[in-house]
Phi, psi and omega in degrees: 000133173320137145290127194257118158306310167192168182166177179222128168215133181082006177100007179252120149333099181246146181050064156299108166346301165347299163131008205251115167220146209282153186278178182202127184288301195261035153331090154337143179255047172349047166290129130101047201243353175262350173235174207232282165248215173285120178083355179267114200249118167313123163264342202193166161199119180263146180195189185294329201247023169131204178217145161233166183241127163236012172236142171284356203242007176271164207250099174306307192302309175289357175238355164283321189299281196325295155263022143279345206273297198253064229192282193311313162290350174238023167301144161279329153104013186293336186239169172297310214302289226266316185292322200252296182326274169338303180280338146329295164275358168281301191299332182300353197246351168282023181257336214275324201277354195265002206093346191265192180276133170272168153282336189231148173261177179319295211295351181276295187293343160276340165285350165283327215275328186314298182276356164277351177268354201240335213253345210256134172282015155228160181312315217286325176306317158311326188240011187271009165264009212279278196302318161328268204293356188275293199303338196265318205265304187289308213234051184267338175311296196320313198273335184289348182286288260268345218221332170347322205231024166050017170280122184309142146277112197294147185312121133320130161283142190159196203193153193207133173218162176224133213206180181175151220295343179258352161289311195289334197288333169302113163325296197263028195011054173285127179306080185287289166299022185248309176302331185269335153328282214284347169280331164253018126262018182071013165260064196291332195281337141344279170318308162316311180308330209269325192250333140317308169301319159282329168211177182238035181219085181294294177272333149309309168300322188279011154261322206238013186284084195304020165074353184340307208294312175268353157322319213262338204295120166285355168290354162287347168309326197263292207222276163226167182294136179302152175286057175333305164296307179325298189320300178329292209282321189310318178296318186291279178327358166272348185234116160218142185099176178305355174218041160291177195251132196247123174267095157248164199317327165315316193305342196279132168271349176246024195322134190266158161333185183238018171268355187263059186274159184201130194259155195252144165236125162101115162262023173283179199303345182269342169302285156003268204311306201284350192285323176325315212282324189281005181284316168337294203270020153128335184295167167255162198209120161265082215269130181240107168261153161277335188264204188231017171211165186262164198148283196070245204309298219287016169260320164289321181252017185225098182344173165274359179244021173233342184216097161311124203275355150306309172272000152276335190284352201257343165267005172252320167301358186289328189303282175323329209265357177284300213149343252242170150241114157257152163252088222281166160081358191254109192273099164299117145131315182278316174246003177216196175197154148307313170331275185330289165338302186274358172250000166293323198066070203234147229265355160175163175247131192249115179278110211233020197275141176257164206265085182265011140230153186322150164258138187288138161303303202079086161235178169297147174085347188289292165339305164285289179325346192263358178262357199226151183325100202111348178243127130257093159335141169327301170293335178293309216284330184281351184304322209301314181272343150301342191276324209279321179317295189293009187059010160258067139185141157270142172224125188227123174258196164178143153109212203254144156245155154223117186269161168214125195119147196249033169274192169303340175266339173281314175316309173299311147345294193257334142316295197303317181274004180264339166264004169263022178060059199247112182298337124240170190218131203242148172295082192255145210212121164292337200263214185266192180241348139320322170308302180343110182300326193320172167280130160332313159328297176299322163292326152276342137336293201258043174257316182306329184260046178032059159232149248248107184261117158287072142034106168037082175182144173232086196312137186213013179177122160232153227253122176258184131162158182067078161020059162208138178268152180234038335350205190190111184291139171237157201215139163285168174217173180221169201257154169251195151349141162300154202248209174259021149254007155120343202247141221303138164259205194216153183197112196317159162267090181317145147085007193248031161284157195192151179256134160228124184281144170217158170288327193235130176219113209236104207246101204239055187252357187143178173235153170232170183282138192264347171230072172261354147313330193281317182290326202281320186305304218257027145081355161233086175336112161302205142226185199289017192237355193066049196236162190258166210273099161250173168259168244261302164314020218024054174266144169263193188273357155259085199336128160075036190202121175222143178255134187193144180107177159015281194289351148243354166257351160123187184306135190206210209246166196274350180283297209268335179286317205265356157307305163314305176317305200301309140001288210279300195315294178280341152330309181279350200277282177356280211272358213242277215266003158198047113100316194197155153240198176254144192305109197267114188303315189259039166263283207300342176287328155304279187305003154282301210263340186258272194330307183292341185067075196264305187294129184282149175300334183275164173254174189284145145298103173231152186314057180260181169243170193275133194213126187268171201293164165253127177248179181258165207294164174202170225272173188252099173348335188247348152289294189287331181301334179251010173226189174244353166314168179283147199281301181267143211252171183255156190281184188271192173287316163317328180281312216279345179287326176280312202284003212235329157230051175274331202298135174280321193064070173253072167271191204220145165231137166255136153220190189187118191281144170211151206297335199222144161306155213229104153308140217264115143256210173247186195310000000 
């Protein structure tokens, strides 16, 4: 463990000159805390909740100047406390570090900080005085030496970021509280830019987006977590019509040659993305799909009524309106190899592949039911039902459905079949309904369209015959022991089986990559899961050929695939135009403040009143069982306006002094 010289963190002291130091329970354990990158050894780190030093010969007063400097710049400036404080203690201590006369001494500047912790309407103002009064209170001998003989002080290396708890919890870290700023200033398209810079499928996220972001969100201490996603959809739905944001080849600023080419697998969200981000810098991007249309899941695998398939074609198209090509109907392992790709000349390659088939339950019966009338894997059955949206195919049910599994694809499932005319559709679940991965959303929908959730019950067979299934054996089950992730485990109950007959048995436990045979050809190593093997950078075990989404962490979120594309983007932008890649300075600060716990679980205390969330309006349960329009509606401007200042804006500013200059990556 990093050794801590002196320092303050939560008001407890640490490695006091004395020798004596208090314990302190929420002490970071700072794994991976002595260098910053190879060989730049961490001095010092600030943060909202204190600071430590680990080297003695660094200039607190000069690293304190840092992270006041960037506390000041990113004040929003609605209160006094936080707009005039801050710059107050920036200029007093950039007077201190310069040799000069301050206008203000320690105790005048502790009486500012005093009044931005107790007095300022937002987080950033509140803790960005955190590290300031520890260091004044604790350590002031130290800083009055530093300054004692009016001597400059030389700048320090380091970096100072700013962050807040639903920016780290976002896969693709977006600057949640800067988009809804420009929504509560009536700059929706503003607000767009801010979420364009990280993915281009905006309004896709804001219908299918699983939340992490409002997981994280501290305004549920006071009342509920802000709608975030709502904003998102609210933002995206605004630009339409003449004065929507028109994408074209213009936007690029920079076009590369036309040798600078970089081929794509997959147009689902990780295809996308990465093809997006590389169109940006310039490059041609050619996308090669199997199917004819681009999406990959989320065009097959998410009804139409929770995502139109118009506002997903009108967010993929953007890959054209760039420059971009897909190529429908190109199949890897059938109409192409990578080998081919690099002798065609295209300078890398991004495996963008999904994980499109079903997981087997593995019961008795299955095997033969899946050759028989009545049996579907999730995904087929949801392929089955986009062919059917899209008229090219009728899909007609009837009679008892049974899904079995409780995530967001089961969910769909079990909708999709209550407007495919099934007369009830049943859950069947090992766990609890607490347990349930699905989203808490998805699961009161589809308490609203009356389908029938089952419990702690487990499938353990299913019953055909004259080659149609006509039931499903079931067994209960119970929670034993907690497992070592805290959550109870199960285990059947003999003699408590029982059948329940259906028409349909619909099997929704997961997904696998379905052509990893195909990749595994081309010369790119799997792991046991049949997922392919990267590195941090998404490199395969193949020089100039990298993979994200689905196919290297297994079924996941559509949020966590175009966070990959962006990832997989600047890597090949790398590894293209140097060969190697670069170290991302706020890649690596992140991964401090998340390894380390940095950001505390509690919220800052701020003057709000208390106001529950807006939600969006939606169609009347007995209406949406019978069609496939989209169910939720986007909200007006007023509501988006209200939900928009609900936002705490709780951000957090870090830095960290280090021994070497910090290599320049990107933003």
């Amino acid at each position: 463990m990093t050794q801590i010289v002196y320092g303050v963190w939560d008001g407890v002291v640490q490695g006091a000159r004395d020798g004596s130091v208090d314990a302190c329970e929420s002490l970071p354990a700072l794994e991976h805390f002595s260098e910053f990158d190879d060989g730049n050894k961490i001095r010092a780190f600030f943060g909202d909740r204190g600071f430590f030093v680990f080297d003695e010969s660094i200039s607190l007063v000069d690293a304190l100047f840092l992270y006041v400097n960037k506390a000041a710049e990113e004040s929003c400036g609605a209160c006094t406390p936080c707009r005039m404080g801050t710059v107050l203690v920036r200029e007093a201590l950039d007077n201190m570090r310069r040799g000069l006369d301050s206008p203000l001494d320690f105790e005048e500047i502790e009486m500012l900080c005093v009044q931005m912790n107790e007095t300022s309407l937002c987080s950033l103002g509140q803790t960005c005085a955190v590290a300031l009064l520890g260091a004044i209170h604790h350590f002031r001998d130290k800083l009055e030496d530093e300054i004692r003989d009016h001597m400059p002080i030389r700048a320090q290396n380091g970096m100072a970021y700013v962050t807040a708890p639903c920016i780290e919890a976002c896969p693709s870290k977006v600057n949640v509280p800067r988009y809804i700023d420009y929504i509560r200033d009536g700059k929706p398209e503003n607000s767009l830019g801010v979420l364009l810079q990280k993915y281009p499928m905006a309004a896709t996220c804001g219908r299918v987006c699983v939340r992490y972001c409002e997981l994280a969100c501290r305004r549920k201490f006071v009342d509920e977590a802000v709608g975030i996603k709502i904003l998102k959809r609210y933002v995206a739905d605004q630009q339409k019509g003449r004065t929507a944001l028109q994408f074209s080849p213009d936007m690029i600023r920079k076009p590369l040659p036309k040798n600078m080419r970089i081929a794509v697998i997959g147009a689902g969200p990780a295809g996308i993305s990465c093809a997006y981000h590389l169109l940006l810098h310039g490059y041609h991007v050619d996308v090669f799909e199997k199917l004819e249309q681009a999406g990959g899941m989320a065009q097959i695998g998410i009804p139409s009524y929770r995502l139109p398939k118009d506002t997903l074609a009108m967010e993929t198209d953007i890959i054209v309106k760039l420059g971009g090509r897909f190529l429908f109907g190109q199949q890897l392992g059938r109409d192409f190899s990578i080998d081919d790709l690099f002798q065609r000349g295209y300078k890398a390659v991004f495996l963008g592949l999904g994980c499109q088939e079903g997981t087997l339950l593995g019961v008795k019966g299955e095997v033969d039911a899946e050759a028989r009338e009545g049996y579907y894997r999730g995904i087929n059955f949801l392929l089955q039902v986009h062919d059917h949206v899209e008229g090219k195919t009728n899909l007609a049910l009837k009679g008892e459905v049974v899904v079995i599994g409780a995530g967001n694809v089961a969910m769909d499932c079990v909708r999709s079949a209550a407007r495919l005319g099934a007369d009830n559709v049943h859950v069947i679940y090992r766990r609890t309904r607490d347990d349930m991965p699905a989203d808490p959303e998805e699961l009161v929908a589809a308490d609203h369209e009356d389908v029938n959730f089952h419990t702690l019950t487990n499938p353990t067979k299913i019953i055909s015959e004259s080659g149609k299934v006509v039931g499903v054996e079931l067994i209960k089950m119970e929670q034993t022991e907690p497992d070592e992730s805290g959550r109870r485990r199960v285990c059947p109950i003999p003699g408590t089986e029982y059948v329940m007959p259906c028409d349909i048995v619909i099997s929704a436990i997961g997904q696998q990559v379905e052509d990893g045979a195909m990749v595994s050809n081309n010369g790119i190593t799997l792991d046991k899961w049949n997922c392919i093997n990267t590195g941090k950078a998404l490199t395969t075990s193949r020089p100039g050929v990298f993979a994200g989404g689905d196919c290297d962490t297994g079924p996941s979120t559509l949020i966590y695939a175009m966070a990959a594309g962006l990832k997989a983007a600047r890597s090949i932008d790398d590894w293209v135009q140097l060969g190697t890649l670069r170290f991302f300075k706020r890649s690596r600060m992140r991964s401090l403040i998340e390894d380390n716990r940095i950001l505390a679980e509690d919220v800052v205390e701020t003057p709000v009143r208390a106001q529950y969330r807006v939600h969006n309006p939606e169609l009347d349960p007995k209406l949406r069982k019978r069609m496939f329009g989209e169910v939720e509606q986007t909200i007006s401007e007023k509501e988006a306006y209200a939900e928009a200042q609900r936002c705490m804006r709780c951000y957090r500013v870090y830095s960290v002094i280090t021994k070497h200059p910090i290599p320049e990556g990107a933003a």
